[in-house]
GUTORLUM-229895 format. One record per atom (N, C-alpha, C): residue in one letter; residue number from 1; x negated, y, z negated; atom name. Coordinates in Angstrom, 3 decimals. Each point is the difference from the previous one (the first is absolute). Example, Ala and Ser with C-alpha at 12.3 -4.5 7.8 and 13.67 -1.06 7.14 Angstrom:
A,1,-13.190,-5.690,-7.800,N
A,1,0.890,1.190,0.000,CA
A,1,-0.900,1.200,0.000,C
S,2,0.350,1.050,0.720,N
S,2,-0.820,1.190,-0.060,CA
S,2,0.770,1.090,-0.730,C
% end
This chain:
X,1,-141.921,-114.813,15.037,N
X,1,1.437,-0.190,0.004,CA
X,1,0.644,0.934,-1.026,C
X,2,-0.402,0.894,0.476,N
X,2,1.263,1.529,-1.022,CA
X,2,1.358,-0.324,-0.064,C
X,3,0.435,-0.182,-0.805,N
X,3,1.703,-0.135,-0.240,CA
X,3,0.989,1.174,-0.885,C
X,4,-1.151,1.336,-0.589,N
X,4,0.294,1.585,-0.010,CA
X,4,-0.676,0.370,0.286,C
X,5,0.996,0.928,0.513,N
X,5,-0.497,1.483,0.469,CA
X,5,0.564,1.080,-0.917,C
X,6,-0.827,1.592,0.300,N
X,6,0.676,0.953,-1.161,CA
X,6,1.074,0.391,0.230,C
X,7,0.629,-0.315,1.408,N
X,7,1.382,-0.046,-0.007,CA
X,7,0.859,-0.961,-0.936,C
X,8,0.275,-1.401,0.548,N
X,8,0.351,-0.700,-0.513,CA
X,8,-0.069,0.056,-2.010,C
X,9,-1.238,0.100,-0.002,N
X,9,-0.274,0.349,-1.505,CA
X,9,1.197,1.203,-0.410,C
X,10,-0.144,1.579,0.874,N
X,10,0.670,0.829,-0.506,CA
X,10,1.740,-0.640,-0.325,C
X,11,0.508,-0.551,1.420,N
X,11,1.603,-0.715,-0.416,CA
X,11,0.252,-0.487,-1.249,C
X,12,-1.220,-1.074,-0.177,N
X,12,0.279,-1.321,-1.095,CA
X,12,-0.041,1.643,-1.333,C
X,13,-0.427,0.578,0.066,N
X,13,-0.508,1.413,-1.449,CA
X,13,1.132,1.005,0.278,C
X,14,0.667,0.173,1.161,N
X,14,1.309,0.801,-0.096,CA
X,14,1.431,-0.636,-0.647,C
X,15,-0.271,-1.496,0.529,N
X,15,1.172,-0.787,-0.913,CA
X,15,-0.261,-0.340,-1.464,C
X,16,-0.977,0.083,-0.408,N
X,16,-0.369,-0.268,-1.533,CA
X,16,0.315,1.571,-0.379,C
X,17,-0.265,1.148,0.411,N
X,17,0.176,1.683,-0.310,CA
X,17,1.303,0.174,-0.473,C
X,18,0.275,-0.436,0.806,N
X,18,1.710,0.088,0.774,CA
X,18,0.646,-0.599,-1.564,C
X,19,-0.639,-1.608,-0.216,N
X,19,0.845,-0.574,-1.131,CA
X,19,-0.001,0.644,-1.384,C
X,20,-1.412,0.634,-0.482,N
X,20,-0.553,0.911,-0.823,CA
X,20,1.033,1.491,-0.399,C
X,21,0.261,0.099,0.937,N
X,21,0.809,1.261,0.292,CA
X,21,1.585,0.447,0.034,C
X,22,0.563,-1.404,-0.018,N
X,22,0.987,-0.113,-0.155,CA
X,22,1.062,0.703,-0.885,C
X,23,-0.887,-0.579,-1.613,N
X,23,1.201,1.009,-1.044,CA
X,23,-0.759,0.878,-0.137,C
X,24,0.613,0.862,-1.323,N
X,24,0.011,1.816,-0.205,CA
X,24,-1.506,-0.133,-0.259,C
X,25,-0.609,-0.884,-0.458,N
X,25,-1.455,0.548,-0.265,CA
X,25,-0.656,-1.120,0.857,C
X,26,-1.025,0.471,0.265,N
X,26,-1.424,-0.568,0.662,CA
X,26,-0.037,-1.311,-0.889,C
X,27,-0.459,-1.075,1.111,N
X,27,-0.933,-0.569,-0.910,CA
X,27,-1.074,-0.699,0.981,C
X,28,-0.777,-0.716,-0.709,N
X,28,-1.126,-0.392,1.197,CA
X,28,-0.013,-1.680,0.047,C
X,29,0.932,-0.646,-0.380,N
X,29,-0.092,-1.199,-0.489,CA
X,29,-0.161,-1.179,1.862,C
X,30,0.866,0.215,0.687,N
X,30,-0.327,-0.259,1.459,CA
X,30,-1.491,0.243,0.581,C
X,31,-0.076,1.258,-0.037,N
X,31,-1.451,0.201,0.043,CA
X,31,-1.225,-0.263,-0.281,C
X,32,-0.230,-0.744,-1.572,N
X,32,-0.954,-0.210,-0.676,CA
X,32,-0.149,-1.588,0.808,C
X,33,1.076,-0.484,0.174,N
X,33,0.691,-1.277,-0.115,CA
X,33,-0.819,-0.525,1.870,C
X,34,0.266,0.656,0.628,N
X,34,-0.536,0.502,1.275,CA
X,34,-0.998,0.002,0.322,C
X,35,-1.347,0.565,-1.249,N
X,35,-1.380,0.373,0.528,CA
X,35,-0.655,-1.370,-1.288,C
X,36,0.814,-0.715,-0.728,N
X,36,-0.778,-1.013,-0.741,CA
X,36,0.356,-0.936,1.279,C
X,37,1.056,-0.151,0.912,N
X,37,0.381,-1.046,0.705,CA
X,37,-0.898,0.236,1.061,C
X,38,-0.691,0.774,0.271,N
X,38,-0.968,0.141,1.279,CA
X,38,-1.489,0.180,-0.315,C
X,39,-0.396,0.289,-1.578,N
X,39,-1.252,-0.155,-0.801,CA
X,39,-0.351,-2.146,0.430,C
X,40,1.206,-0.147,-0.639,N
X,40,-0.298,-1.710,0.305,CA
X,40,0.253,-0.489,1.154,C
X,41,0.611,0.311,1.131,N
X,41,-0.037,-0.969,0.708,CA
X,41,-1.093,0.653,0.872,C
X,42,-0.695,1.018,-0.259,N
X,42,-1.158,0.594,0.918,CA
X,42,-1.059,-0.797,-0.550,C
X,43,-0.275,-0.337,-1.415,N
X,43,-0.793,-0.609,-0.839,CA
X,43,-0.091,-1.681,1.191,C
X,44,1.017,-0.456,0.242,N
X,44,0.373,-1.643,0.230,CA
X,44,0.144,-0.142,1.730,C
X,45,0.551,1.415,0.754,N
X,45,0.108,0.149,1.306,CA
X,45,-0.997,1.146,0.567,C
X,46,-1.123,0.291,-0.193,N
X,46,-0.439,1.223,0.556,CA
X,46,-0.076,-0.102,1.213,C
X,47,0.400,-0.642,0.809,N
X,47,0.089,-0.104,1.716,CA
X,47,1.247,1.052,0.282,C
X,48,1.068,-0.413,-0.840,N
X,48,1.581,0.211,-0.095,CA
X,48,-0.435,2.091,0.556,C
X,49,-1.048,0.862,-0.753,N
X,49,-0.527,1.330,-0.111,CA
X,49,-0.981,0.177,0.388,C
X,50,-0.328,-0.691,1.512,N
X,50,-1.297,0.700,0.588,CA
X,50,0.695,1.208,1.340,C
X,51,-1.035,1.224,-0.663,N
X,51,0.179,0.750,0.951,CA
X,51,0.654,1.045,-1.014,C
X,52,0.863,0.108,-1.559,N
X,52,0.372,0.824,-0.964,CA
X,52,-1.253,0.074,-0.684,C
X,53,0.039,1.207,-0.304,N
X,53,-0.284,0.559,-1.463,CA
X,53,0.527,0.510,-0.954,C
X,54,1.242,-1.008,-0.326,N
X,54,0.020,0.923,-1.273,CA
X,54,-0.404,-0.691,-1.609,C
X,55,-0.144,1.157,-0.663,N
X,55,-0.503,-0.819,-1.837,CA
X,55,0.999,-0.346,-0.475,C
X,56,0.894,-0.924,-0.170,N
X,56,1.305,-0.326,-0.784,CA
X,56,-0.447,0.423,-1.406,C
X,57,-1.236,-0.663,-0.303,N
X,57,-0.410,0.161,-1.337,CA
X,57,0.560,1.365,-0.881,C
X,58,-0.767,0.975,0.589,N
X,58,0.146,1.294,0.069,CA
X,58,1.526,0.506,-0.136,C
X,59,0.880,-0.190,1.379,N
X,59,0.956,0.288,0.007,CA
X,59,1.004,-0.408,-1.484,C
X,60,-0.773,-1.546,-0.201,N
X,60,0.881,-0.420,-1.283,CA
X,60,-0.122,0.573,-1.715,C
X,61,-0.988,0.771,0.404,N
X,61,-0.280,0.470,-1.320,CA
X,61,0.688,1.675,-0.200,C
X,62,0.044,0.388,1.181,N
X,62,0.579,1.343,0.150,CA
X,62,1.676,-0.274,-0.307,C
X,63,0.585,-1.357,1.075,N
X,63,1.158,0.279,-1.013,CA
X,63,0.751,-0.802,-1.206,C
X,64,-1.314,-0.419,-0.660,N
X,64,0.231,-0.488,-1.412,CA
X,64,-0.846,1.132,-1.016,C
X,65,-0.257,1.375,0.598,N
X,65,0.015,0.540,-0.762,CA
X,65,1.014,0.987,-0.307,C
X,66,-0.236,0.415,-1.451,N
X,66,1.080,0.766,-0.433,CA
X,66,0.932,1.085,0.875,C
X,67,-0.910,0.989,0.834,N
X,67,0.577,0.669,0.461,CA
X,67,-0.400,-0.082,1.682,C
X,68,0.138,-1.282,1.251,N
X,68,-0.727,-0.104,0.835,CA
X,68,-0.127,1.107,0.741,C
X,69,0.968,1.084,-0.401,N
X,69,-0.731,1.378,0.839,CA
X,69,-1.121,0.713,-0.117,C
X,70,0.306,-0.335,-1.750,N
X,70,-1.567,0.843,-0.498,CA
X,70,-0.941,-0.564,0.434,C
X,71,-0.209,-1.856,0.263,N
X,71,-0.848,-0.527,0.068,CA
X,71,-0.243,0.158,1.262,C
X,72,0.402,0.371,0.736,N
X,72,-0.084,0.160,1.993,CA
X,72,-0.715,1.321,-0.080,C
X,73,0.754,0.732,-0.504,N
X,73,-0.584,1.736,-0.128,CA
X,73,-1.280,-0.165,-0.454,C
X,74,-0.401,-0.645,-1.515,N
X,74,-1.685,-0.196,-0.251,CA
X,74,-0.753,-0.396,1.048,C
X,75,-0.107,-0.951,0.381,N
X,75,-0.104,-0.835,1.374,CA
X,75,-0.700,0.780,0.674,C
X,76,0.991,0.835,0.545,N
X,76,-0.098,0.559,1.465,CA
X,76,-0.387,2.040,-0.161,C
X,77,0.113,0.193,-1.433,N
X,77,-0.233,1.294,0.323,CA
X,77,-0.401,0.827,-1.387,C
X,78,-0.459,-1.564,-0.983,N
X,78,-0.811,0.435,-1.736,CA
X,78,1.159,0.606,-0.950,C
X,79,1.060,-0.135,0.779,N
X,79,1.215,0.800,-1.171,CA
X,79,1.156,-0.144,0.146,C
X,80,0.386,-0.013,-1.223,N
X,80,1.694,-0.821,0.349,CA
X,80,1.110,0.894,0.822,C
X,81,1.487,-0.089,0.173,N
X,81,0.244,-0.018,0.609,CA
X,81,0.902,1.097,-0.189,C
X,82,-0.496,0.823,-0.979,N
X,82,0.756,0.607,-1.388,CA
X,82,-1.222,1.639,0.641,C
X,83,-1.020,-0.461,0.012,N
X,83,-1.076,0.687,0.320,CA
X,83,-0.029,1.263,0.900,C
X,84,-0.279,-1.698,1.438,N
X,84,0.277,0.310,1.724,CA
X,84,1.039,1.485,-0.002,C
X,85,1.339,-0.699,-0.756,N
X,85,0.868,0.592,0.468,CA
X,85,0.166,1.635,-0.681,C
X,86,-0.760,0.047,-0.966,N
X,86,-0.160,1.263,-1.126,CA
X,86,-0.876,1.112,0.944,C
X,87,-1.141,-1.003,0.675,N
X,87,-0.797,0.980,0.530,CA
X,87,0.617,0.466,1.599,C
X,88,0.906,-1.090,0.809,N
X,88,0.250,0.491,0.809,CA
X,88,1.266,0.956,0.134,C
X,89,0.592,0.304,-1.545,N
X,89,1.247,1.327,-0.166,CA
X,89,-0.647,0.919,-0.062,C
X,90,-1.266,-0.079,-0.261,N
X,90,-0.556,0.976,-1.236,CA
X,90,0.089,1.556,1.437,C
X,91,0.207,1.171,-0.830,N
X,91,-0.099,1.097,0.724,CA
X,91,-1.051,0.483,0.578,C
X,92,-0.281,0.486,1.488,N
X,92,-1.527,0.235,0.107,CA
X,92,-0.139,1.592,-0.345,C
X,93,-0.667,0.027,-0.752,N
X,93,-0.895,1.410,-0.178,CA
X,93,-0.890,0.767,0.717,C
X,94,0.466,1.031,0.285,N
X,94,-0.216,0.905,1.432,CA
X,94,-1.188,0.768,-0.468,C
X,95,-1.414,-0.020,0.145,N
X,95,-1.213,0.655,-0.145,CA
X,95,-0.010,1.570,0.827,C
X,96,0.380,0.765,-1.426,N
X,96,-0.731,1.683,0.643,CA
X,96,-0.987,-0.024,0.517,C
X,97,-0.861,0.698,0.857,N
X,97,-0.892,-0.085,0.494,CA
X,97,-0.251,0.802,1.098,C
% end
């Protein structure tokens, strides 16, 4: 008896984004708020998420960390996000040859 899907999941995470986003600066407070509220009731309902995979766990630590981009960028590609983006300006150098 699945009662999300990664759809459904994505809505319920666009309206928490959405609230986050509101004033001049970011914040993640909807969000965090979001993946502790689905850490526990997955803990108490795991029927509620058969058929998802996702790690809330995970997700919740990325955005209770300081910079959750950097922490996505480590993640997914060993370097922050400061890095990625240094190496993908960077000029390519044309080999004589």
């Amino acid at each position: 008896m699945a009662f999300y899907s990664k759809e459904t999941l994505n809505a319920e995470f666009s309206v928490a984004k959405s609230k986050d986003t509101k004033g001049k600066t970011e914040i993640y407070d909807n969000r965090i708020q979001f993946f502790k509220d689905h850490i526990e009731l997955k803990k108490n309902k795991p029927q509620y998420y058969e058929g998802v995979a996702i790690n809330f766990s995970n997700l919740l630590l990325g955005y209770q960390a300081p910079s959750p981009i950097d922490y996505f960028y480590k993640v997914g590609f060993g370097k922050s996000y400061a890095e990625v983006m240094a190496e993908k300006n960077k000029p390519e150098i044309a080999s004589a040859g």
